[in-house]
Each structure stands twice: as C-alpha cells, then as structure tokens.
py3Dmol code that shows the C-alpha trace and the ligand (Angstrom):
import py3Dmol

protein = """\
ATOM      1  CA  UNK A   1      -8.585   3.645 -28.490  1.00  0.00           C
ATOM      2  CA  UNK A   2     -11.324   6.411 -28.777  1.00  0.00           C
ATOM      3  CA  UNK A   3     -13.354   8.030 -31.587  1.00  0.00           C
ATOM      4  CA  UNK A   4     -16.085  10.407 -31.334  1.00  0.00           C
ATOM      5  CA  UNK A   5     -17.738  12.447 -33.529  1.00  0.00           C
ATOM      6  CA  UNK A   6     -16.722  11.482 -37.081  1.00  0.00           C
ATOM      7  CA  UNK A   7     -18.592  13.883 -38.796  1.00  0.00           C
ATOM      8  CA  UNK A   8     -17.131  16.581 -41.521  1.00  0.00           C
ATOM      9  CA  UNK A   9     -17.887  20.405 -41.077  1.00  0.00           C
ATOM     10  CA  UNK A  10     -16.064  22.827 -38.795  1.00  0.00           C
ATOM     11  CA  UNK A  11     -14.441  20.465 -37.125  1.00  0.00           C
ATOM     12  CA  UNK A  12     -11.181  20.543 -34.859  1.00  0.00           C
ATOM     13  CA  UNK A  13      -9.452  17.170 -34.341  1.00  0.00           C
ATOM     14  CA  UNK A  14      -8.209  16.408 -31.034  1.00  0.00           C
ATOM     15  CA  UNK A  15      -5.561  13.795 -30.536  1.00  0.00           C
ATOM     16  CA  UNK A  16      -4.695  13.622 -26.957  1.00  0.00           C
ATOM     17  CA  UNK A  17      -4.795  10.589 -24.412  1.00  0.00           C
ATOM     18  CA  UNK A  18      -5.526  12.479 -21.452  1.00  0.00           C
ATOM     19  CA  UNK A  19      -8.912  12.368 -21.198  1.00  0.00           C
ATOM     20  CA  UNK A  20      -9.622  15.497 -19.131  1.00  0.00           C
ATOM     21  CA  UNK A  21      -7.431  17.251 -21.914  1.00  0.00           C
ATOM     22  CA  UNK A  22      -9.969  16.555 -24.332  1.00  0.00           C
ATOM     23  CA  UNK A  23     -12.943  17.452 -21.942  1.00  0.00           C
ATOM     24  CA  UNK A  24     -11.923  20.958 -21.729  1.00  0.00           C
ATOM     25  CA  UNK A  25     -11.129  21.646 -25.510  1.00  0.00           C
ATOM     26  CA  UNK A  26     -13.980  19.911 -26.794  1.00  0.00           C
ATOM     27  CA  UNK A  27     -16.408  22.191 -24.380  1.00  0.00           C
ATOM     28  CA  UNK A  28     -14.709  25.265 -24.959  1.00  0.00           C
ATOM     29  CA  UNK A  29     -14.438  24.767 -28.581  1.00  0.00           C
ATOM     30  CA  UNK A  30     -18.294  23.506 -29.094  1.00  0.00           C
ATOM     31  CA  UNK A  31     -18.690  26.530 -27.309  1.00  0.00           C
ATOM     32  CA  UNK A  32     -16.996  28.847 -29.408  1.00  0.00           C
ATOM     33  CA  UNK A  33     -18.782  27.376 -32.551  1.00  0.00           C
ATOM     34  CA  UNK A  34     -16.823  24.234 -33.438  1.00  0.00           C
ATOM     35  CA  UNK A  35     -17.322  20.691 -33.579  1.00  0.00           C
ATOM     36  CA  UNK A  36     -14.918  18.259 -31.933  1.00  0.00           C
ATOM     37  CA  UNK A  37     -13.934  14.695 -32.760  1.00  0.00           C
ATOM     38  CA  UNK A  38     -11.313  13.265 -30.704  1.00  0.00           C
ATOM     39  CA  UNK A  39      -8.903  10.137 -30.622  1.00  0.00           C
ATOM     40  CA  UNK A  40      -6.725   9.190 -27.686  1.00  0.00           C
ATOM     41  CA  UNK A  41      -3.698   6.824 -29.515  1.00  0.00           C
ATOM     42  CA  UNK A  42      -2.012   8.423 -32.154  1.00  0.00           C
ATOM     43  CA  UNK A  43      -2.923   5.503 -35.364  1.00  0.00           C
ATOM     44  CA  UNK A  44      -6.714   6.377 -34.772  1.00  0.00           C
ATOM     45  CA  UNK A  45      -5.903   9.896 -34.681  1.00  0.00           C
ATOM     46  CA  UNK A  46      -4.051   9.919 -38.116  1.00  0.00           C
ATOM     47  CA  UNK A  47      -6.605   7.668 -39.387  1.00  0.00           C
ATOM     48  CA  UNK A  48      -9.735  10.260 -38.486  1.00  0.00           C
ATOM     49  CA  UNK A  49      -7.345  13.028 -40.100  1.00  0.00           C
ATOM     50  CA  UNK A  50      -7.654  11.723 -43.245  1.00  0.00           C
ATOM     51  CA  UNK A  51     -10.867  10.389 -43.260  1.00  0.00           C
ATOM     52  CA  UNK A  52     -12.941  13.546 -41.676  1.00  0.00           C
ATOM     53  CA  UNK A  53     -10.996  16.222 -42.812  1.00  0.00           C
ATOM     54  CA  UNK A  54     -10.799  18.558 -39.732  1.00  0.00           C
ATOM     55  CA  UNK A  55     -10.131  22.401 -40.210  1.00  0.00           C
ATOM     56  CA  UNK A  56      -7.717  21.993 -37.419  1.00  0.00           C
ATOM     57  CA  UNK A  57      -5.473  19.140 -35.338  1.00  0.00           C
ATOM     58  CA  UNK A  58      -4.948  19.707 -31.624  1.00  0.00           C
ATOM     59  CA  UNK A  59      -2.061  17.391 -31.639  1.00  0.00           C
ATOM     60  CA  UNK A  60      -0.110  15.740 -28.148  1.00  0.00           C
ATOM     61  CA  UNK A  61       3.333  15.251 -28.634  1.00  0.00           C
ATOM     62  CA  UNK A  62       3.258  12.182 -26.172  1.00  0.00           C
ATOM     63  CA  UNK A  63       0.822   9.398 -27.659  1.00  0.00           C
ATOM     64  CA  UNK A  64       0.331   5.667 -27.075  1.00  0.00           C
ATOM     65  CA  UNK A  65       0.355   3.993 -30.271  1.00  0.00           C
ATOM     66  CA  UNK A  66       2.658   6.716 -32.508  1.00  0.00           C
ATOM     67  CA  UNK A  67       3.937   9.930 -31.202  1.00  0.00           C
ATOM     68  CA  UNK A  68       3.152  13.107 -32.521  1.00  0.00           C
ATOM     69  CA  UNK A  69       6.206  14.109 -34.136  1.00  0.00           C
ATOM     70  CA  UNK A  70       5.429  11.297 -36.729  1.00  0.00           C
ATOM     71  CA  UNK A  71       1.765  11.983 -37.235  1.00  0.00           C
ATOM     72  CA  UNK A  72       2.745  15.759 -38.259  1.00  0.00           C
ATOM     73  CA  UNK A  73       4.950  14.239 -40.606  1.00  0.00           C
ATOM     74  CA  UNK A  74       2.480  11.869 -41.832  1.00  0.00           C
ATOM     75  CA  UNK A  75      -0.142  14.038 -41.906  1.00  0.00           C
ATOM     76  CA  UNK A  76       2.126  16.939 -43.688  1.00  0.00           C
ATOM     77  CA  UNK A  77       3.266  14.169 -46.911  1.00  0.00           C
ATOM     78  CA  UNK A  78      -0.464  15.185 -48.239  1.00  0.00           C
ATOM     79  CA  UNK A  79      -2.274  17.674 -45.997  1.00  0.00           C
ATOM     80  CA  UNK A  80      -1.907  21.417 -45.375  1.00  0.00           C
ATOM     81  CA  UNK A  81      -4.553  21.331 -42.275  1.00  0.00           C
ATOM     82  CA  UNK A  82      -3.742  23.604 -39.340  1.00  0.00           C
ATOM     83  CA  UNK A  83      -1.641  21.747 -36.736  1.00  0.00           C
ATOM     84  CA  UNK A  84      -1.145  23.103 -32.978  1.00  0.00           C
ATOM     85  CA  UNK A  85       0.595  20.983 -30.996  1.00  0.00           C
ATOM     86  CA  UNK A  86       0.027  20.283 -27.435  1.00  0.00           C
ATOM     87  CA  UNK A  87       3.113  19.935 -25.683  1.00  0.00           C
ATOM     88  CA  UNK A  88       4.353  19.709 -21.871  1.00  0.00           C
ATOM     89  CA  UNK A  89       6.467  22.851 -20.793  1.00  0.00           C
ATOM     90  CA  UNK A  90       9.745  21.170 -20.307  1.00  0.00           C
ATOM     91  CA  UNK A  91      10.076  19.382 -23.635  1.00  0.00           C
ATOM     92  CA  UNK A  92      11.543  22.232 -25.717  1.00  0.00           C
ATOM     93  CA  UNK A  93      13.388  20.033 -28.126  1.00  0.00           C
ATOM     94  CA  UNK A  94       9.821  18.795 -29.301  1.00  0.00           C
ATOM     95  CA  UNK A  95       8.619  21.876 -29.725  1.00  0.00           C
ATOM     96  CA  UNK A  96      11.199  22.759 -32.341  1.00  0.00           C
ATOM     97  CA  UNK A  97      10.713  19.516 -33.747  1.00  0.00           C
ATOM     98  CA  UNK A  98       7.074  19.774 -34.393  1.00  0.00           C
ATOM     99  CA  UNK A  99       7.414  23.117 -36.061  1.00  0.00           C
ATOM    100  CA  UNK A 100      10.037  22.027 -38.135  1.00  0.00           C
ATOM    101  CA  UNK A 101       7.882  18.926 -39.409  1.00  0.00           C
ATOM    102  CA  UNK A 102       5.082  21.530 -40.381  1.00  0.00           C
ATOM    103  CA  UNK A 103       3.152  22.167 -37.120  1.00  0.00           C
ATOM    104  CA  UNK A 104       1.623  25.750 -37.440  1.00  0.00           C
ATOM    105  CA  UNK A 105       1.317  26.527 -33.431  1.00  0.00           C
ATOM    106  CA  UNK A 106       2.256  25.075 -30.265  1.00  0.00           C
ATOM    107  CA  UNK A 107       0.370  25.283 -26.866  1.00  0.00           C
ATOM    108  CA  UNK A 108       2.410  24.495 -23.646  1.00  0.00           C
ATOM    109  CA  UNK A 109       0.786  22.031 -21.059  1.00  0.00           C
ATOM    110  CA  UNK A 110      -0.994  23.199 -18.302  1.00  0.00           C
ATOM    111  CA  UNK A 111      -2.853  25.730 -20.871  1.00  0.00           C
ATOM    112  CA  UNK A 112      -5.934  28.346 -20.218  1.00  0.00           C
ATOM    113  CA  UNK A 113      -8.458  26.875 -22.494  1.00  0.00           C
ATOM    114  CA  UNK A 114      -9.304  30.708 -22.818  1.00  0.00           C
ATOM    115  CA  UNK A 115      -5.924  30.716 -25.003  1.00  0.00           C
ATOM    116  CA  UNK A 116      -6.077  27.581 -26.840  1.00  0.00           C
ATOM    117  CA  UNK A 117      -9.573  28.764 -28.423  1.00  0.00           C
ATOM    118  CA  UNK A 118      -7.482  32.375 -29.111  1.00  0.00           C
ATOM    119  CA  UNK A 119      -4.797  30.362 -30.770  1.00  0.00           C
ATOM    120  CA  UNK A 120      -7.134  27.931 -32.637  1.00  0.00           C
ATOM    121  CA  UNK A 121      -9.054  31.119 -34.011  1.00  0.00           C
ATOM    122  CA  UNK A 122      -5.845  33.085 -34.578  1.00  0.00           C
ATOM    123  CA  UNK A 123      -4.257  30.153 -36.853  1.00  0.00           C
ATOM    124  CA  UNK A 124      -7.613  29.544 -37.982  1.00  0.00           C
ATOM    125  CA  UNK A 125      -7.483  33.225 -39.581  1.00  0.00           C
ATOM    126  CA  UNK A 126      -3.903  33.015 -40.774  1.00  0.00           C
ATOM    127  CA  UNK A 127      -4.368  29.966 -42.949  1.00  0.00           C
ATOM    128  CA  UNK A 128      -8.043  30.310 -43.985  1.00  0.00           C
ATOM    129  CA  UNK A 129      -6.634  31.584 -47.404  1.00  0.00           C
ATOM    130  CA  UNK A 130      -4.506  28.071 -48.330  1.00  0.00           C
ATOM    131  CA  UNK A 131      -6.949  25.725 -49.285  1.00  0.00           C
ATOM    132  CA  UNK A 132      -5.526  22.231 -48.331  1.00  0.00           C
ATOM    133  CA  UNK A 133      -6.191  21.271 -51.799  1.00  0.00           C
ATOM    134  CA  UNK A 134      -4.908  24.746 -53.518  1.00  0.00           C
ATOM    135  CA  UNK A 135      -1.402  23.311 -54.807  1.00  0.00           C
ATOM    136  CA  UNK A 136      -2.766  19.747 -55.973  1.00  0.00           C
ATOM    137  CA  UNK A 137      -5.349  21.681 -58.314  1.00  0.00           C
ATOM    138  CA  UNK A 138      -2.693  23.743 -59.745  1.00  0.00           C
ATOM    139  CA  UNK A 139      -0.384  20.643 -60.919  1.00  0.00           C
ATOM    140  CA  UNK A 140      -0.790  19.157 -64.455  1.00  0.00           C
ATOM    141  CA  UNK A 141      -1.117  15.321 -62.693  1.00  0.00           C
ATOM    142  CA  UNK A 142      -3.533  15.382 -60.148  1.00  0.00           C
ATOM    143  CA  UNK A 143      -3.715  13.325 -56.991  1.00  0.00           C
ATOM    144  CA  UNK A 144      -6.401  11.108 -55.273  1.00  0.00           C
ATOM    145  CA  UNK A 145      -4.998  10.912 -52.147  1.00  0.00           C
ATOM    146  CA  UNK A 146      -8.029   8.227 -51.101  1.00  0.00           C
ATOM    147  CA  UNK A 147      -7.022   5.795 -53.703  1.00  0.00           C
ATOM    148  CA  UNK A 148      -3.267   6.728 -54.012  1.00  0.00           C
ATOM    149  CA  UNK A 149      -3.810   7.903 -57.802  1.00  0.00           C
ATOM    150  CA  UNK A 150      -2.913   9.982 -60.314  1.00  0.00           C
ATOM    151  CA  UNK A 151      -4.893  11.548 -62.358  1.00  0.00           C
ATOM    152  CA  UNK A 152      -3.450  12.326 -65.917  1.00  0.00           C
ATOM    153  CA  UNK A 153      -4.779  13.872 -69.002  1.00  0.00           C
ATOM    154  CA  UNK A 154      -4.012  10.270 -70.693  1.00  0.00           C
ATOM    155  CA  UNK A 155      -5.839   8.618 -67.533  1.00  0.00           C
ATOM    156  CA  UNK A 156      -5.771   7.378 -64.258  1.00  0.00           C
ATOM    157  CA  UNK A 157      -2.645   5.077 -62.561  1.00  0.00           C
ATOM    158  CA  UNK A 158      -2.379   3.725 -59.267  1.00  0.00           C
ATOM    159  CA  UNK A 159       0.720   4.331 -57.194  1.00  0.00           C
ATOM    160  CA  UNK A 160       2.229   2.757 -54.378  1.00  0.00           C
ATOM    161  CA  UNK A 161       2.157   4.920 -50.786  1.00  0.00           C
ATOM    162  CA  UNK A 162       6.127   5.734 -51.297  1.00  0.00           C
ATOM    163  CA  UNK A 163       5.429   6.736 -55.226  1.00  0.00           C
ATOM    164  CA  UNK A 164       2.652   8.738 -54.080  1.00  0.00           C
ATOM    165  CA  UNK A 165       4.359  10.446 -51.769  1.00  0.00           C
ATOM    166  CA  UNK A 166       7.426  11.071 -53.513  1.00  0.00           C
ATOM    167  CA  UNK A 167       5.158  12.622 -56.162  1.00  0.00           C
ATOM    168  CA  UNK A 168       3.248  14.571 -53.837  1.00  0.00           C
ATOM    169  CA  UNK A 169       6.405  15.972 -52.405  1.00  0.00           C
ATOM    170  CA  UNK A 170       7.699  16.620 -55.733  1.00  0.00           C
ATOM    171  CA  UNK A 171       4.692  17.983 -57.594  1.00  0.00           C
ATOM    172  CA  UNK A 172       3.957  20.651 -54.341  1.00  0.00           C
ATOM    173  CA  UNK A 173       6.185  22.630 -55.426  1.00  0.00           C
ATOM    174  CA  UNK A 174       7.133  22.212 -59.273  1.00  0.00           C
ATOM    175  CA  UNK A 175      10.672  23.489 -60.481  1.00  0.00           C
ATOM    176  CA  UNK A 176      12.454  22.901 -57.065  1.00  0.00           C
ATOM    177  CA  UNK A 177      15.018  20.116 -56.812  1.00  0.00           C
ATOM    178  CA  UNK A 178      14.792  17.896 -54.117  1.00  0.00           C
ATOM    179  CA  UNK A 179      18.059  15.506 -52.945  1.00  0.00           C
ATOM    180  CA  UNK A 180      17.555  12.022 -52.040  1.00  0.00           C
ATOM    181  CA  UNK A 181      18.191  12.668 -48.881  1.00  0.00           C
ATOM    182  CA  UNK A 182      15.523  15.315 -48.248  1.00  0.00           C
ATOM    183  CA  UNK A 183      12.966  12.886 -50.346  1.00  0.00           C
ATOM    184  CA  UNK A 184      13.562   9.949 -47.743  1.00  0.00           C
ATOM    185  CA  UNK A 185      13.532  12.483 -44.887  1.00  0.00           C
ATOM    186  CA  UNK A 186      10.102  13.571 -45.948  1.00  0.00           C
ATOM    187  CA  UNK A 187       9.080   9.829 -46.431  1.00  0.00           C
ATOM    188  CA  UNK A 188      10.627   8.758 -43.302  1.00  0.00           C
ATOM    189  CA  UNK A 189       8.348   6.218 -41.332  1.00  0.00           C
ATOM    190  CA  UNK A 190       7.508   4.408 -44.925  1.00  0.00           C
ATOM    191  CA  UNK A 191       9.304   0.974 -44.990  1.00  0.00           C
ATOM    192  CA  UNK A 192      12.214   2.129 -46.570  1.00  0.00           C
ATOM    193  CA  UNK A 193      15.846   0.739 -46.446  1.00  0.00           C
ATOM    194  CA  UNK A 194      18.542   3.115 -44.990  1.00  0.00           C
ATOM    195  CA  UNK A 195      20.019   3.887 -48.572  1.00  0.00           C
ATOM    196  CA  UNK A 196      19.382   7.041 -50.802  1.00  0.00           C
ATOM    197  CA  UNK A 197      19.449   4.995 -54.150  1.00  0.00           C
ATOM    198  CA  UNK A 198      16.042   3.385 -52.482  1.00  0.00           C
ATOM    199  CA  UNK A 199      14.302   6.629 -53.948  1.00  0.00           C
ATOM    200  CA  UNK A 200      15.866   5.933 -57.215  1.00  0.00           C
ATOM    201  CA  UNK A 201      13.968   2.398 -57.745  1.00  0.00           C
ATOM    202  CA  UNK A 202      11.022   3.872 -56.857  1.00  0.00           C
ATOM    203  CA  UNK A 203      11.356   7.218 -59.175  1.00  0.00           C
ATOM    204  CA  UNK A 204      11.679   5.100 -61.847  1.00  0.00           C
ATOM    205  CA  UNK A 205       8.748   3.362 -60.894  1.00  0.00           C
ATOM    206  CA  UNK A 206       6.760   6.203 -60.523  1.00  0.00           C
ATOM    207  CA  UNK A 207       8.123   7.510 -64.108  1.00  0.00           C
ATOM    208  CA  UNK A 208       7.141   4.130 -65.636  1.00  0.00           C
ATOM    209  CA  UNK A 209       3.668   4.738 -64.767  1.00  0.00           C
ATOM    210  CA  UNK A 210       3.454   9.091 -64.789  1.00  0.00           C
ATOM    211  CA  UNK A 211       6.500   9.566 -67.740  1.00  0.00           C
ATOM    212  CA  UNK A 212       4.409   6.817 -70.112  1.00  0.00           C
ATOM    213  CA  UNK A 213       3.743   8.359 -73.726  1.00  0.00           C
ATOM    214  CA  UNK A 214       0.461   9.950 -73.914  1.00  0.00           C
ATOM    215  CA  UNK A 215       0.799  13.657 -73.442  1.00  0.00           C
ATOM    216  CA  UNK A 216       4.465  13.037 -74.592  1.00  0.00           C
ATOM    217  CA  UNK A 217       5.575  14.712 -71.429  1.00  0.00           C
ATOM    218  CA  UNK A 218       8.422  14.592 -68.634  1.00  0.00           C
ATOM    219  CA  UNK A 219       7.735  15.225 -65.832  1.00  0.00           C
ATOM    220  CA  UNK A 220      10.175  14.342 -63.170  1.00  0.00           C
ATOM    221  CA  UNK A 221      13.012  15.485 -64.255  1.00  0.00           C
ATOM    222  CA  UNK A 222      16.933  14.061 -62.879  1.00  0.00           C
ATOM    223  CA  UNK A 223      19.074  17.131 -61.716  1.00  0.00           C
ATOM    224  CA  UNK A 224      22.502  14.451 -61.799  1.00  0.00           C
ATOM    225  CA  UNK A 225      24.459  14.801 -58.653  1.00  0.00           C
ATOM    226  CA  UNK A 226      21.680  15.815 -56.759  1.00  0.00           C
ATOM    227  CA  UNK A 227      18.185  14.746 -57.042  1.00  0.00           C
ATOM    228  CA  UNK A 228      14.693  15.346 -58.964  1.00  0.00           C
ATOM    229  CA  UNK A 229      12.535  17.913 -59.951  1.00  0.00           C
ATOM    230  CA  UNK A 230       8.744  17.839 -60.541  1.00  0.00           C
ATOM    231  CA  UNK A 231       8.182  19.907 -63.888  1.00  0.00           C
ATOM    232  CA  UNK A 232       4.335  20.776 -65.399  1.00  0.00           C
TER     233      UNK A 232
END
"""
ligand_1 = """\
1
CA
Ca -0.021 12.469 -23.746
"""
view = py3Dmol.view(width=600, height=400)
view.addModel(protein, "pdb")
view.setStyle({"model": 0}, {"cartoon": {"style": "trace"}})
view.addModel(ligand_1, "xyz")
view.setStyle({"model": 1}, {"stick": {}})
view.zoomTo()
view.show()
C-alpha cells in the first residue's frame, strides 16, 4: 500500500497499482496545473477519496485489495466527484460496468498521457457546475457524511453506514420511488443478507430516528408494493 500527497486543493486522485502508470499521470498532470495523490490497492484509495476530497479519481479497474467496480460504487453512495476509469483495451464488459455504476469517463490502457490530461480537463469542464455537495444542501435533513449524521431542524442523530446510505440514496433525489431491490443494489458491498425485506428493518430504523416528532414531519414515505420515497 501507497499514499502520497494527502493534501486538499486541485487535486486528482490516482488509484492504480502499476507504478509507472502513476509516474506518467502524476507528471503530466502536475504539469498541467494539478496536484496528484496516489494509492496503489483499492481500500487506501477509497479511504484518501473521502478523506482529501479530490476534484477528480483516475480509477484502475484491476486493483489488489478491492476492484474498481466496487470503489465507484462506494464512492458514488455519497460523492458526485469526477470518475475516469482506467481500463485495459480488451475488458469491454468493465467498461460498461463502470459507467453504469457512475463513472463519468473511461481511458483505455496503453493511453497517450497527452489524452488523459484532455479527458481529465474535458470532464473537468463538464461537471465543474455540480457541486459534490449541491443536492445534500438542497434536502430538508442534512448529512455529515464524516460522522454518518443527520442533521435535522429538531437536531442531530447518528445513523448506521446502511441507514445512511439508504437515506442518502433516498434524499438525492426527493419524490422518486426507489424498490428494494434497487436500494440493496445501490448498497451492495454493505453486510447485508440476500433478502429485500433486509431494507425494511433498517427503514424503519432510520424512520425511528429521522420520522421522530419534532418538526411533525414524514419523510420517507412507503409506496406499498414497491418501495420508498424520500419526501422534504
Ligand atoms: Ca491494475
């Protein structure tokens, strides 16, 4: 395991295990302006995620430690940073994978570093107007993602990881009903059992602590047959 440069600023992430990889983004990058931390196992990588904040993740598909399908999907439960994935030519399947989980960009192995600085600008530029934090501040309960808390106007209550990610999911986009089965989907990689009616014992743990009197308020709501709904 490898950390560098855990500082916060303009900062682009780079989880890779191939050493050389990481040679030639971070000079091209620190030479286009940017700063460069890097990890080369995929834990430490999703650790310095969250605790530096990068405006960008280079991200390897093929990681000791956890791949990078499953740190996208991580890091997408509570983060909107950039991701571009680094991936090896013939692994198409992963490709698709990673954009489905929330990757913004992919970058096929061997690359020009030329074009991975283009393509770090050009997503840069296309998601410099989406805040990471934009659709937390517009929710009625707000999140501490450090402490797994929420913030209500009768106070503060701590969650669990799987309550405060099933309320992230929820509350990111209110109105919208989300099945059981797309809730543990989104979750997946949390300790949960294979069933659906897992996310029911923890909704109504998470109501139990958000849904308490106060300001006399629902706000995950039970669309029956289907799933919940995160209402303001
Ligand atoms: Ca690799």
């Amino acid at each position: 395991m490898e950390m560098e440069g855990a500082f916060v600023g303009k900062t682009i992430l780079v989880i890779e295990d191939e050493q050389q990889i990481v040679e030639i983004c971070r000079d091209y990058l620190t030479a286009n302006g940017f700063e460069v931390a890097s990890a080369s196992d995929g834990i430490a990588g999703l650790k310095l995620a969250e605790s530096i904040h990068p405006v960008l993740v280079l991200l390897d598909l093929m990681l000791p430690g956890m791949d990078g399908i499953e740190i996208c999907r991580r890091l997408r439960l509570h983060s909107a940073v950039p991701i571009i994935i680094l991936t090896a030519r013939h692994r198409e399947a992963d490709k698709l994978e990673g954009l489905q989980t929330g990757a913004d960009d992919y970058i096929t192995k061997p690359f020009s570093p030329r074009e991975m600085v283009a393509r770090v600008q050009a997503v840069l530029r296309r998601t410099e107007n989406h805040p990471e934090s934009e659709t937390e501040k517009a929710t009625a309960i707000r999140l501490d993602r450090d402490h797994y808390r929420a913030l209500l106007p009768a106070g503060e209550v701590s969650l669990t990881p799987t309550e405060f990610d099933i309320l992230s999911i929820l509350s990111s986009q209110p109105g919208e009903v989300f099945s059981r089965g797309q809730l543990l989907n989104l979750i997946r990689g949390v300790s949960f059992g294979s069933y659906e009616r897992a996310i029911d014992s923890h909704i109504r743990n998470l109501r139990r602590k958000v849904d308490r009197d106060g300001d006399n308020k629902r706000h995950i709501i039970t669309v029956h047959g289907y799933g919940y709904k995160y209402v303001e």
